[in-house]
C-alpha positions as a Markdown table, in Angstrom:
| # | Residue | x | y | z |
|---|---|---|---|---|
| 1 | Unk | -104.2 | -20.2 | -149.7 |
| 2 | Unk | -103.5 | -22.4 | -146.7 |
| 3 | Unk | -103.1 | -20.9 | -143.6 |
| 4 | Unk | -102.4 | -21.3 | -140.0 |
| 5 | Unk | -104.2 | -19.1 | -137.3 |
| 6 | Unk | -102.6 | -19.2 | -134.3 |
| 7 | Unk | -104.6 | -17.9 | -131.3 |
| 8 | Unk | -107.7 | -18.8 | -133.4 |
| 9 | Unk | -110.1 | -18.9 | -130.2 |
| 10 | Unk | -109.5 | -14.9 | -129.2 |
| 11 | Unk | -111.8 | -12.1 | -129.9 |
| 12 | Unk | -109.3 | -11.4 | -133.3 |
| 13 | Unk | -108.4 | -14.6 | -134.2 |
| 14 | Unk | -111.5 | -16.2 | -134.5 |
| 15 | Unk | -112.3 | -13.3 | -136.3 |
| 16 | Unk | -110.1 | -13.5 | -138.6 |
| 17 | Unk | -110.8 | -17.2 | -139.2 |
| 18 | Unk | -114.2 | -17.0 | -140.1 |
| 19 | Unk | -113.6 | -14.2 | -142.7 |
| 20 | Unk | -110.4 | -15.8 | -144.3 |
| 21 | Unk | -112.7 | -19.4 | -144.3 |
| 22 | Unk | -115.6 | -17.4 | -146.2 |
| 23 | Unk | -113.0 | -15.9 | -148.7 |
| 24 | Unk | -112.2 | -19.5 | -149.6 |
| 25 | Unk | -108.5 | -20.4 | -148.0 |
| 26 | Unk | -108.3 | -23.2 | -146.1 |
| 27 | Unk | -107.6 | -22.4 | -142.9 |
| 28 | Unk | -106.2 | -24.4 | -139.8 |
| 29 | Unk | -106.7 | -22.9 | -136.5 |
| 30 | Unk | -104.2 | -23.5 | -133.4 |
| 31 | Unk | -105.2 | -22.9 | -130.4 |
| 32 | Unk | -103.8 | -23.5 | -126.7 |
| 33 | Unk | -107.6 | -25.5 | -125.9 |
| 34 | Unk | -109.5 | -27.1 | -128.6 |
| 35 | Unk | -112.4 | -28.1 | -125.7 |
| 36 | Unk | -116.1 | -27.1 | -126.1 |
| 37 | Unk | -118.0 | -25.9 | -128.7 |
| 38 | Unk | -116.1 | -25.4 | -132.0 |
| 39 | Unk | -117.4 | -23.0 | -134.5 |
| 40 | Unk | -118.7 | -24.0 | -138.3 |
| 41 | Unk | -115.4 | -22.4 | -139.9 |
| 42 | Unk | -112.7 | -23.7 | -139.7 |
| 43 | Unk | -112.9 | -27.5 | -139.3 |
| 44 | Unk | -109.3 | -28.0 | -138.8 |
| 45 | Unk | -108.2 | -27.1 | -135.1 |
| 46 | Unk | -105.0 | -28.2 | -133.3 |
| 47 | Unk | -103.9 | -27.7 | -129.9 |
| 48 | Unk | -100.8 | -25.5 | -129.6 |
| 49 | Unk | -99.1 | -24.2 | -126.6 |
| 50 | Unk | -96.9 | -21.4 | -128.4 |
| 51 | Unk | -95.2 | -21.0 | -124.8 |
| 52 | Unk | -93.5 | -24.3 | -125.2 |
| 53 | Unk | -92.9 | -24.6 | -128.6 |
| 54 | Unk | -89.5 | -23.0 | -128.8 |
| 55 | Unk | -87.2 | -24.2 | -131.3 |
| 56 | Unk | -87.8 | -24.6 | -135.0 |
| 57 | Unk | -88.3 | -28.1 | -135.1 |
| 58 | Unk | -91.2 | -28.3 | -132.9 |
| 59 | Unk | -93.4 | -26.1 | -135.1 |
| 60 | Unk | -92.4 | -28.1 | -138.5 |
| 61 | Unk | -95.0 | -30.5 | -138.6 |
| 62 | Unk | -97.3 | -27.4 | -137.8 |
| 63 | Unk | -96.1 | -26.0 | -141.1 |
| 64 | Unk | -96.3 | -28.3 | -144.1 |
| 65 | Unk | -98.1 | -27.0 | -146.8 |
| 66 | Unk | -98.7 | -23.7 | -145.4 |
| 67 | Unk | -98.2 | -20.8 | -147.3 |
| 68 | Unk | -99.6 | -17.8 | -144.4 |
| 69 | Unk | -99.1 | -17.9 | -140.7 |
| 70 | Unk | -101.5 | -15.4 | -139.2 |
| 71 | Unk | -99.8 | -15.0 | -135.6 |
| 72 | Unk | -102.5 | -13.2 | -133.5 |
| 73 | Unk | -101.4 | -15.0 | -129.9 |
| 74 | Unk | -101.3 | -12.8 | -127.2 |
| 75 | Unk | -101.5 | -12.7 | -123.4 |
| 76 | Unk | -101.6 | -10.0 | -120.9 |
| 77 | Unk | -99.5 | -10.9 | -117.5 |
| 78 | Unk | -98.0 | -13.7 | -116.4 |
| 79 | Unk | -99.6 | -16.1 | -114.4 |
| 80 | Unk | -100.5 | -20.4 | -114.1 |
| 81 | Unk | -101.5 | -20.6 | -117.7 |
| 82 | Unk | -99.8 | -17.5 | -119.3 |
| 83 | Unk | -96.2 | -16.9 | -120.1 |
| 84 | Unk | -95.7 | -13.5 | -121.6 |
| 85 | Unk | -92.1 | -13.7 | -122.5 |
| 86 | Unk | -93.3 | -18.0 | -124.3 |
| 87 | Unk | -96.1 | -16.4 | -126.1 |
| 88 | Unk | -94.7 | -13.2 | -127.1 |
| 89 | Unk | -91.2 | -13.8 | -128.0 |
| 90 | Unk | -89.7 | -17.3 | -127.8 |
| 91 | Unk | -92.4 | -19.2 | -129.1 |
| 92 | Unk | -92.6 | -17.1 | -132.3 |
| 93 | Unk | -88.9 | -16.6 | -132.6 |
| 94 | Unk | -88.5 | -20.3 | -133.4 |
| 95 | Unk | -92.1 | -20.0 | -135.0 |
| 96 | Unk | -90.1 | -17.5 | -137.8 |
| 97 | Unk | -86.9 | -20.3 | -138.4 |
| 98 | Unk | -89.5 | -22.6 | -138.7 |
| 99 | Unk | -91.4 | -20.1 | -141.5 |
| 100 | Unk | -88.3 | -19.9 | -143.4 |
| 101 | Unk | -87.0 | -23.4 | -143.3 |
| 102 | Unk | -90.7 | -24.6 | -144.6 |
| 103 | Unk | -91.0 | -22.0 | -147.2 |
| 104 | Unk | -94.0 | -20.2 | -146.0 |
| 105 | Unk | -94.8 | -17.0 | -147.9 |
| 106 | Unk | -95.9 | -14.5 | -145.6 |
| 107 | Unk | -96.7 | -14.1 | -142.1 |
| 108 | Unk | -98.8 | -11.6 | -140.4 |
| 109 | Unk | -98.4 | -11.0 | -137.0 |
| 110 | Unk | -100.5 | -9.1 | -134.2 |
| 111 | Unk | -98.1 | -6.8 | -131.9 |
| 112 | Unk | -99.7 | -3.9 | -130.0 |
| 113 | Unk | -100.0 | -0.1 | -130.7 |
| 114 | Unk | -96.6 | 1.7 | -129.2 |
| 115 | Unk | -94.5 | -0.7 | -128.5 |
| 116 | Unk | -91.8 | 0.8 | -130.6 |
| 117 | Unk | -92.3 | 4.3 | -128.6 |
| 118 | Unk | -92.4 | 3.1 | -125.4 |
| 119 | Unk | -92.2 | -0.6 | -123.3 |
| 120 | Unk | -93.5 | 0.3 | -119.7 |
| 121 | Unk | -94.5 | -3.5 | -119.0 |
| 122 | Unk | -92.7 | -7.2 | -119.4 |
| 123 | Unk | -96.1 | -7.2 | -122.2 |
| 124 | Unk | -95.0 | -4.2 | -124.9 |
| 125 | Unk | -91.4 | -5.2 | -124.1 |
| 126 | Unk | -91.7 | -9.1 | -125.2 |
| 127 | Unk | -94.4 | -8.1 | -127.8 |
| 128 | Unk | -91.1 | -5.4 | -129.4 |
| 129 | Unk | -88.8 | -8.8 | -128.9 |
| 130 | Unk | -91.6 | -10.9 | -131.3 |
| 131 | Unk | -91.6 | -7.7 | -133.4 |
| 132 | Unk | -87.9 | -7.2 | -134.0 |
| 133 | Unk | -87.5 | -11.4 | -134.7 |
| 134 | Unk | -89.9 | -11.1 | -137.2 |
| 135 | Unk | -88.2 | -8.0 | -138.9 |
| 136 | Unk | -84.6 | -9.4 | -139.0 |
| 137 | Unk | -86.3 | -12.7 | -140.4 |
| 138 | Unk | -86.4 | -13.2 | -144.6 |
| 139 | Unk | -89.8 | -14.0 | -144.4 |
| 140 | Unk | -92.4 | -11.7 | -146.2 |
| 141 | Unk | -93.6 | -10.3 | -143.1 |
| 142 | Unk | -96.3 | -7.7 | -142.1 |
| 143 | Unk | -96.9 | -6.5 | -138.5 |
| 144 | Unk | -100.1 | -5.1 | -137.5 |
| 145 | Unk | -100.5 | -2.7 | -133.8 |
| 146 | Unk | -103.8 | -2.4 | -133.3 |
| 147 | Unk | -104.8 | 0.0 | -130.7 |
| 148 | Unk | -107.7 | -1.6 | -128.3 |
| 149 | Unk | -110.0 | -3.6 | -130.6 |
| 150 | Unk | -113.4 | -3.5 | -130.5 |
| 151 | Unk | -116.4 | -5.8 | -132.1 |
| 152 | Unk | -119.3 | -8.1 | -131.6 |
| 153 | Unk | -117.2 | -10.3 | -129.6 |
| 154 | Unk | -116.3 | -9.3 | -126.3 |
| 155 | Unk | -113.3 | -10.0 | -123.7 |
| 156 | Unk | -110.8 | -8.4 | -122.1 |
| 157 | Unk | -111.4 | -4.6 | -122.5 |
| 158 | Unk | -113.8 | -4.9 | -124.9 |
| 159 | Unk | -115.6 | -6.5 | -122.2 |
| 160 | Unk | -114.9 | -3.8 | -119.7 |
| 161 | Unk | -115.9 | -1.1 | -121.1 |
| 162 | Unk | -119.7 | -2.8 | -121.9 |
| 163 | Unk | -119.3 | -3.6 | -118.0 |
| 164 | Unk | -118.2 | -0.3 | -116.5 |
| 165 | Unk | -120.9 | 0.7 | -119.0 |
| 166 | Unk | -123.9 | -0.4 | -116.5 |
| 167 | Unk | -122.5 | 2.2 | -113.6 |
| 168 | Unk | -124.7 | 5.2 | -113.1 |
| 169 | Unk | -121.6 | 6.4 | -111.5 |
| 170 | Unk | -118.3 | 5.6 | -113.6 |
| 171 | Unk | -115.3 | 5.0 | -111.7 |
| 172 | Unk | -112.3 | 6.4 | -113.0 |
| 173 | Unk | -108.8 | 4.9 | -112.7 |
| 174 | Unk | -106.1 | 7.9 | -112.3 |
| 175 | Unk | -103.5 | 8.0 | -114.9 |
| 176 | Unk | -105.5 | 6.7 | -117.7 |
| 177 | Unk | -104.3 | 8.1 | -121.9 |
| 178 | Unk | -106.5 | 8.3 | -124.7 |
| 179 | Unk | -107.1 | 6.0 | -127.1 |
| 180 | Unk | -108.2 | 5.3 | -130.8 |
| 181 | Unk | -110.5 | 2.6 | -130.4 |
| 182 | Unk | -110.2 | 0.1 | -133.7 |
| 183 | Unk | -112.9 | -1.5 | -135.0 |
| 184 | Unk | -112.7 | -5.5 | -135.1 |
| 185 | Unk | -114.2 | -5.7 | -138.7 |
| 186 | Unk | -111.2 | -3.3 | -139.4 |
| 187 | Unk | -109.0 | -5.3 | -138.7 |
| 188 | Unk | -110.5 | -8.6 | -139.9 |
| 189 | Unk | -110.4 | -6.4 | -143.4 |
| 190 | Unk | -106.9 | -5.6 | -143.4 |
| 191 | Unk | -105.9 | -9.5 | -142.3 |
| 192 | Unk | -107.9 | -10.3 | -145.3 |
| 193 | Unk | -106.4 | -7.9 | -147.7 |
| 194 | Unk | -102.4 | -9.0 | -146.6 |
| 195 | Unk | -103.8 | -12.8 | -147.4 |
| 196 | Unk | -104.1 | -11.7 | -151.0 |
| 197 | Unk | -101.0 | -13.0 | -153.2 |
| 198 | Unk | -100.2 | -9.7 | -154.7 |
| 199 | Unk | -100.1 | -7.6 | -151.3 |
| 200 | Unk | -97.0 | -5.7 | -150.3 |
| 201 | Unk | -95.3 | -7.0 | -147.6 |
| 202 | Unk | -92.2 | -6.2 | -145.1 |
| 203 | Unk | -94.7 | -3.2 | -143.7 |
| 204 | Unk | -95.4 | -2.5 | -139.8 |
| 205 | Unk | -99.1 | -0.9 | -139.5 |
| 206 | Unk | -100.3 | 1.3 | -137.2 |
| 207 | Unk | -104.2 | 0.2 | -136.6 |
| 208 | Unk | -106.4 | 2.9 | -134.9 |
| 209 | Unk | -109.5 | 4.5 | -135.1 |
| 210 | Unk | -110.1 | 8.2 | -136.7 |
| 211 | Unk | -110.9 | 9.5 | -133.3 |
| 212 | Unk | -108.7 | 9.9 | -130.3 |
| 213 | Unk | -110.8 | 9.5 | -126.9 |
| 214 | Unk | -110.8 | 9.2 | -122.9 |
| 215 | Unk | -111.6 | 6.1 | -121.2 |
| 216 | Unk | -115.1 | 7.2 | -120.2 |
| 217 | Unk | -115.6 | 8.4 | -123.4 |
| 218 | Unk | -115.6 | 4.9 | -124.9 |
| 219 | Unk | -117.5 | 3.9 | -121.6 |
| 220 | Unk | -119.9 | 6.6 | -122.2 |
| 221 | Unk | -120.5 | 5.7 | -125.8 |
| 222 | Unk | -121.4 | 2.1 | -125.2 |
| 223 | Unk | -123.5 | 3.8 | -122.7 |
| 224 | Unk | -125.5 | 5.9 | -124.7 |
| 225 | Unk | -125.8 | 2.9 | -126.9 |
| 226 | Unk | -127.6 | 1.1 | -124.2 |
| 227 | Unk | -129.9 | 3.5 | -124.3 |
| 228 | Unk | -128.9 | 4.4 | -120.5 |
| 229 | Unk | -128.5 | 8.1 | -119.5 |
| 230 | Unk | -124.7 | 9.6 | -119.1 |
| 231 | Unk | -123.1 | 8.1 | -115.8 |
| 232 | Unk | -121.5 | 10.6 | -113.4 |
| 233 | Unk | -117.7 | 10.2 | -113.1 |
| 234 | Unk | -116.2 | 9.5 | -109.9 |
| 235 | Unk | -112.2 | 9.7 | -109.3 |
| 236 | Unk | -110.8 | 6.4 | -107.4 |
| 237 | Unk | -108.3 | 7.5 | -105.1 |
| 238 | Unk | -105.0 | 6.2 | -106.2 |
| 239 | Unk | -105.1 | 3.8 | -103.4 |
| 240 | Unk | -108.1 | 1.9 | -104.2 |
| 241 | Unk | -107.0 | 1.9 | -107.8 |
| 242 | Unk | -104.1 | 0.1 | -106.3 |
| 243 | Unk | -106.0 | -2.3 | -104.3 |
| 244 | Unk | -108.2 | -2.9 | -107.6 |
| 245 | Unk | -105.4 | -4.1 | -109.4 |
| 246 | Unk | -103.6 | -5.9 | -107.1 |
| 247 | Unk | -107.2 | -8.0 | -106.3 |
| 248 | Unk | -107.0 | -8.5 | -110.6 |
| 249 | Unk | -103.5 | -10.0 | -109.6 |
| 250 | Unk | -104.6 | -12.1 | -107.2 |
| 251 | Unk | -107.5 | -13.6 | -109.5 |
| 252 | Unk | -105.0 | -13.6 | -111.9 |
| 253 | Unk | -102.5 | -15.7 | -109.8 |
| 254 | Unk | -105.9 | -18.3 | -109.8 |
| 255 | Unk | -105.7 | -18.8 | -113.2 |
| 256 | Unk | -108.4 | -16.3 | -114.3 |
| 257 | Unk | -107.8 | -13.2 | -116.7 |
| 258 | Unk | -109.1 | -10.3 | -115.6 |
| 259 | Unk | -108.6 | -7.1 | -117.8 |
| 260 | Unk | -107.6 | -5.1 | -114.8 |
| 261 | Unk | -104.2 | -6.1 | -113.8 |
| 262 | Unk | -100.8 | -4.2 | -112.6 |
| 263 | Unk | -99.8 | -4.6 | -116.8 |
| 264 | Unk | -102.7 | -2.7 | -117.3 |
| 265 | Unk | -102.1 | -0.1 | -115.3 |
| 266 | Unk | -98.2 | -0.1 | -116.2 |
| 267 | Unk | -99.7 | 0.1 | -120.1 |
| 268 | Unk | -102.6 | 2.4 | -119.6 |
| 269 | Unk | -101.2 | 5.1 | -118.8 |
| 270 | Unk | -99.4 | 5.6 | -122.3 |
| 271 | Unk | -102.3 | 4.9 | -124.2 |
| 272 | Unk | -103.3 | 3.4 | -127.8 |
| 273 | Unk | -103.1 | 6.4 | -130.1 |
| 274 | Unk | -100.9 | 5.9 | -133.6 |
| 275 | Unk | -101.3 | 7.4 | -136.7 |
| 276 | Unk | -103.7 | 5.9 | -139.2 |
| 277 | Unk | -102.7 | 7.1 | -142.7 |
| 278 | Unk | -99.8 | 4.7 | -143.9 |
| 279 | Unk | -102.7 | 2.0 | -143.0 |
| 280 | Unk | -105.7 | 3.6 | -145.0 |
| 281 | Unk | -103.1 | 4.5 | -147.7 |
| 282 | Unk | -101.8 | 0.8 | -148.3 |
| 283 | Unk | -105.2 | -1.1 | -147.8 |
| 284 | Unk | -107.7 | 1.4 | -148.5 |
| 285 | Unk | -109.7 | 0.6 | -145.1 |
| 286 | Unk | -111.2 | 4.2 | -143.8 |
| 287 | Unk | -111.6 | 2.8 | -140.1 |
| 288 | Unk | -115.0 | 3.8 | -138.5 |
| 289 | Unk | -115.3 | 5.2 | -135.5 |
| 290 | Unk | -116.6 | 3.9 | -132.0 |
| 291 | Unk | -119.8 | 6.3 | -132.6 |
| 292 | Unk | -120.5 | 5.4 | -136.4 |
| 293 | Unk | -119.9 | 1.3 | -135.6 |
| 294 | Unk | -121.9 | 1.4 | -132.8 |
| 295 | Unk | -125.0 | 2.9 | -134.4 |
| 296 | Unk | -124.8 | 0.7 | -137.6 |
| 297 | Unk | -125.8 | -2.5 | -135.3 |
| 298 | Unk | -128.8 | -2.4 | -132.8 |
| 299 | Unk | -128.1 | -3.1 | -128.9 |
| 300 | Unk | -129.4 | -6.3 | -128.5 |
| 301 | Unk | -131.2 | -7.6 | -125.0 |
| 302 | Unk | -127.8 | -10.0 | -125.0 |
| 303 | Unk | -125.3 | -7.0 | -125.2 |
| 304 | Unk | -127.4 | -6.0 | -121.5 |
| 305 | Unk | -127.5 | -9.2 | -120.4 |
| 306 | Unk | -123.5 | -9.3 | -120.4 |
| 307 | Unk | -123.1 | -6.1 | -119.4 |
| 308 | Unk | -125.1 | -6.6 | -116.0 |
| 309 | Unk | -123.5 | -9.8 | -115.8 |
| 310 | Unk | -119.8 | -9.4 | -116.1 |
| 311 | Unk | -119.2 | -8.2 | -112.8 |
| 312 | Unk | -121.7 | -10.2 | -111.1 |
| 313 | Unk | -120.2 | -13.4 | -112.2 |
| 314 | Unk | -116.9 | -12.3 | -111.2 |
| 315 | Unk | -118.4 | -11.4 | -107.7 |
| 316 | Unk | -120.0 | -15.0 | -107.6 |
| 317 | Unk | -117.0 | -16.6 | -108.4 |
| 318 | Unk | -115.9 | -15.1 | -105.1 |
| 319 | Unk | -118.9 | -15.5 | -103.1 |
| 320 | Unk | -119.1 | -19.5 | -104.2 |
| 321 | Unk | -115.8 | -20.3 | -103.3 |
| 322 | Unk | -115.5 | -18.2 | -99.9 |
| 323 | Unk | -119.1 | -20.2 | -98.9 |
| 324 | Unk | -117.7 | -23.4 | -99.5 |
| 325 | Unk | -114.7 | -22.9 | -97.9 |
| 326 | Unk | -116.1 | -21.2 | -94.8 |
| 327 | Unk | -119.2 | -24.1 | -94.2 |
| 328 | Unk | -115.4 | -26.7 | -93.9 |
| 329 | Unk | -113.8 | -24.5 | -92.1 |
| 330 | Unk | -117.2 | -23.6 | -89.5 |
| 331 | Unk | -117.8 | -27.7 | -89.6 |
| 332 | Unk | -114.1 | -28.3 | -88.5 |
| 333 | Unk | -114.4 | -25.9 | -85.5 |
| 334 | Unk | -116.8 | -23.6 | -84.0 |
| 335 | Unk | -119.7 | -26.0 | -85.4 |
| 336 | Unk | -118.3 | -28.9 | -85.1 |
| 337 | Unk | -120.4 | -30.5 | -81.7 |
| 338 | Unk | -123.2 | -29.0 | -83.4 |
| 339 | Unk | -122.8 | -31.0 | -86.8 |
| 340 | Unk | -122.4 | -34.4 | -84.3 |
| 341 | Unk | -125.4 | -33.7 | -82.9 |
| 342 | Unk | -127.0 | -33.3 | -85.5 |
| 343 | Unk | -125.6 | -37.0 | -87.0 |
| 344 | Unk | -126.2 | -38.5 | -83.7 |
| 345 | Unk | -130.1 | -37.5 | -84.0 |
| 346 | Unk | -130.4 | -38.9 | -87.2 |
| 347 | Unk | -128.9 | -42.2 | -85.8 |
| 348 | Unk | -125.6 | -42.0 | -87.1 |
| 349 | Unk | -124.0 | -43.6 | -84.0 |
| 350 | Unk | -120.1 | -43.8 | -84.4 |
| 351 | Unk | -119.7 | -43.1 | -88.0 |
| 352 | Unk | -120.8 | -39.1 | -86.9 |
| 353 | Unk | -117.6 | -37.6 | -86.5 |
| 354 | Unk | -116.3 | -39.5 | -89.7 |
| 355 | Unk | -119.4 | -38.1 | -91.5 |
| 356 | Unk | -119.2 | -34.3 | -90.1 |
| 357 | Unk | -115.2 | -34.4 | -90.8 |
| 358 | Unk | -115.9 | -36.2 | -94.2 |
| 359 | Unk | -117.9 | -33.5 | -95.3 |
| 360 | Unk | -116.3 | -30.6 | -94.2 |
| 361 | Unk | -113.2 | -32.1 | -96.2 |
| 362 | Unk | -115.3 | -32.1 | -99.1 |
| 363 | Unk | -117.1 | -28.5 | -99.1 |
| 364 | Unk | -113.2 | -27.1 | -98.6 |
| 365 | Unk | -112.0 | -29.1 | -101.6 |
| 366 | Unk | -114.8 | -27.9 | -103.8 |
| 367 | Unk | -114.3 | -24.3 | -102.6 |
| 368 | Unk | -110.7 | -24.2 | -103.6 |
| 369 | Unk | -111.1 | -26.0 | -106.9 |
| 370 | Unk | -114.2 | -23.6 | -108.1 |
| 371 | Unk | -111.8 | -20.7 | -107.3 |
| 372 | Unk | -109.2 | -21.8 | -109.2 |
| 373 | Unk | -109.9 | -21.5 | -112.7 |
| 374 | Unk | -108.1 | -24.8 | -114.4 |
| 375 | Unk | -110.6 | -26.7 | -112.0 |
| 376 | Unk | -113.5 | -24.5 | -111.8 |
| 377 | Unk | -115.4 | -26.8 | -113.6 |
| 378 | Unk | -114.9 | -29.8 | -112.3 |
| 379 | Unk | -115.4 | -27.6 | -108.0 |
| 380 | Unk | -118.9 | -26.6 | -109.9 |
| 381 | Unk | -119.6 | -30.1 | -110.9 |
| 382 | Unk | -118.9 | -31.2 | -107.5 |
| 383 | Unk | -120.3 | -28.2 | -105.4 |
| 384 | Unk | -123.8 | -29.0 | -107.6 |
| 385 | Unk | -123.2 | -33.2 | -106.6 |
| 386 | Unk | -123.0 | -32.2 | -102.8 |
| 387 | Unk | -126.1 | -29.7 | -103.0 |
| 388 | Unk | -128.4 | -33.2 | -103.9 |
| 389 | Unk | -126.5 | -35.3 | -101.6 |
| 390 | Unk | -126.8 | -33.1 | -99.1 |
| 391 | Unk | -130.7 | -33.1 | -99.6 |
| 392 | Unk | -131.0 | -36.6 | -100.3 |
| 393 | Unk | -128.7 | -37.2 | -97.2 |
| 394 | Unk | -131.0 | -34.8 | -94.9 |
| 395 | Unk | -134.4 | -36.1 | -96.1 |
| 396 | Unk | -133.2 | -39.5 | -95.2 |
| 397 | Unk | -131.6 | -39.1 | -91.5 |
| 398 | Unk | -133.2 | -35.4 | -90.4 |
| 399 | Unk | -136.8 | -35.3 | -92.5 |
| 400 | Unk | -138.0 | -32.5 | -90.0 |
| 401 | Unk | -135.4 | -30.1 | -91.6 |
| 402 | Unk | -137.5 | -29.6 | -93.9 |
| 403 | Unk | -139.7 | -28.3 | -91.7 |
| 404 | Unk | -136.9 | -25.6 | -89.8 |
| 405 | Unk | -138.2 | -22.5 | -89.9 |
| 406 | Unk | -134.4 | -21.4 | -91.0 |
| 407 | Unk | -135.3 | -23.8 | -93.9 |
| 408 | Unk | -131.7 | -25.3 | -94.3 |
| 409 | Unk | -132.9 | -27.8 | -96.6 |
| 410 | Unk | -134.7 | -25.7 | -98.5 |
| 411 | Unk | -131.8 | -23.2 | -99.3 |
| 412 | Unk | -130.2 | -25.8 | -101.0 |
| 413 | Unk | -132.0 | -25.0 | -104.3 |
| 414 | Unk | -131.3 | -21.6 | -104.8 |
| 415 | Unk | -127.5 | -22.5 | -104.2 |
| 416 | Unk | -127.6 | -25.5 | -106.5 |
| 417 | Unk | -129.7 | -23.2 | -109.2 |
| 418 | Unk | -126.5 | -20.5 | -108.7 |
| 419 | Unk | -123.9 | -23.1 | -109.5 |
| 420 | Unk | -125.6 | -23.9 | -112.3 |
| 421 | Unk | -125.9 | -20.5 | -113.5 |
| 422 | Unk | -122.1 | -20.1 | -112.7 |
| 423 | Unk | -121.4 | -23.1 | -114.9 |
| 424 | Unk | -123.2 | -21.9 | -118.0 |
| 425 | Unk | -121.4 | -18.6 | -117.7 |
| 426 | Unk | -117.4 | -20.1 | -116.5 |
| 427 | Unk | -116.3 | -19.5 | -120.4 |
| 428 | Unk | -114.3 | -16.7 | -121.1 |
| 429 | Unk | -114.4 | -16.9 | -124.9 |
């Protein structure tokens, strides 16, 4: 078969591209950035932005040939570079017409556990709106709700709970449901088996695991996994819990996409249980548990490394922009005389104040642009550029700094090594 993936660089949908590749259909995955590092399997990518692709004729030339559309887009809250209602509802609205008109055979599409009970969030209620398009369609659909998927890969909450994981103490968020965690080769296998030509279709699937569990159970098995002893729970007050998501907001707001948001709340508190049997019946996949997955595949030093990671790199991504921003800001005003002195030892003369305002300009730009995501990058690039000028610049007019028992040329290293690091990690997926 032909088929187009759309969402093809998330923890399912690249999933689901490399298995449907190995079982021999040719696949074409769409994606909203094609940048960086592209996997073995598939070989044909396009850039999509499913958000702005709203009427049937925009996704025709998307479509010729194809006989599946595997639809596994999502996004959690709106923010810079996420529109819920674009990517949940509109966008594969006109992605259906569009299925019809062209003749494709089938489309499976991702939707999310409950969303047919209960739509606390502008998330389960677009994701019922993509649901009930789909439905009303004449296209040979299947829909799949997965409860929260869990694999290899990690991001989102499957990168939470390896994070929370690293906590002696857990921190609890009130108001939290249970959930039957799904197993991402699960899922994969039940993409797979719809792909086949003689699979039923027009069927809505719940996906979820054989075991219904807490949050810090799930934190507590990858845990154990770790080969860490049991963390001690600890109750956030409801007002932190607050403050934690609003701060996920916030970073959200920057273009980031932290798991912990207000949708997250809103959706957590109903939880991901369903009923697996109408799933196992149809496909024959017996889903494994969290337990049973987790001990079929050794903990890698990798698997710790993240873990002990996720946090800190979202703590440097504060501490790198705040330092930036504060050195312009301290240049600009309380240190200002200081910085001219400084220039006027080293000779500068009347190009000082230019210099000290110059470069306070230029820390404050880099500090904004590392904090906001859709130029972290390029802030990084140019945070780790100042760090040598700045040396360069101080071994050429000051020489005796190096000498400071403060050592302000010599800190420059460990900063420029940080940025570094932050750069290799920045990736999400």
């Amino acid at each position: 078969m032909k088929v187009l993936v759309l969402g093809a660089t998330g923890l399912i949908g690249s999933a689901v591209c490399a298995r449907l590749t190995a079982d021999g259909h040719q696949v074409v995955a769409a994606a909203r950035s094609t940048s960086g590092p592209r996997p073995l399997s598939p070989r044909e990518f396009v850039a999509i932005d499913m958000a702005r692709l709203v009427t049937p004729q925009m996704w025709q030339p998307l479509l010729e040939g194809m006989e599946i559309v595997v639809n596994c887009a999502g996004t959690l809250q709106d923010g810079p570079r996420e529109n819920v209602r674009g990517v949940h509802a509109q966008g594969p609205a006109a992605l259906f017409l569009a299925c019809e008109r062209a003749g494709v055979r089938r489309v499976i599409h991702f939707s999310a556990m409950g969303v047919e009970r209960m739509q606390p969030s502008d998330f389960s209620r677009t994701k019922l709106e993509g649901d009930q398009s789909l439905m009303a369609s004449e296209l040979d659909w299947v829909i799949l709700r997965p409860s929260v998927v869990l694999g290899e890969g990690a991001f989102g909450a499957s990168a939470l709970f390896r994070a929370l994981a690293v906590f002696p103490w857990l921190p609890v968020m009130p108001s939290t449901g249970n959930l039957q965690v799904v197993q991402l080769d699960d899922v994969v296998t039940t993409v797979a088996y719809f792909a086949s030509p003689d699979a039923p279709g027009k069927v809505a699937l719940d996906l979820a695991g054989p075991q219904e569990l807490t949050f810090n159970e799930v934190v507590a098995s990858y845990r154990k996994w770790f080969g860490w002893p049991p963390a001690r729970p600890v109750k956030l007050p409801l007002f932190v819990s607050r403050i934690l998501y609003w701060l996920g907001d916030a970073a959200g707001q920057l273009g980031w996409r932290p798991p912990m948001r207000t949708t997250a709340a809103k959706e957590i508190v109903r939880g991901a249980t369903g009923d697996p049997r109408e799933w196992m019946e149809r496909t024959g996949v017996r889903p494994a548990s969290l337990e049973m997955a987790l001990s079929s595949r050794p903990v890698t030093v990798q698997e710790r490394w993240f873990a002990k990671l996720y946090f800190l790199k979202a703590l440097t991504f504060i501490v790198l922009p705040l330092f930036w921003i504060a050195t312009g800001v301290i240049s600009l005003t309380v240190g200002y005389q200081i910085g001219i002195d400084l220039m006027h030892r080293g000779g500068a003369g009347i190009l000082a104040a230019p210099a000290v305002i110059a470069g306070a300009l230029a820390d404050i730009a880099v500090g904004v642009c590392i904090a906001y995501r859709p130029l972290s990058r390029w802030g990084l690039c140019g945070a780790i550029f100042l760090c040598l000028f700045y040396a360069l610049a101080g071994t050429i007019i000051l020489p005796e700094l190096w000498n400071e028992p403060l050592g302000p040329l010599l800190k420059i290293w460990p900063i420029l090594v940080l940025h570094l690091i932050a750069l290799a990690i920045l990736k999400e997926r």
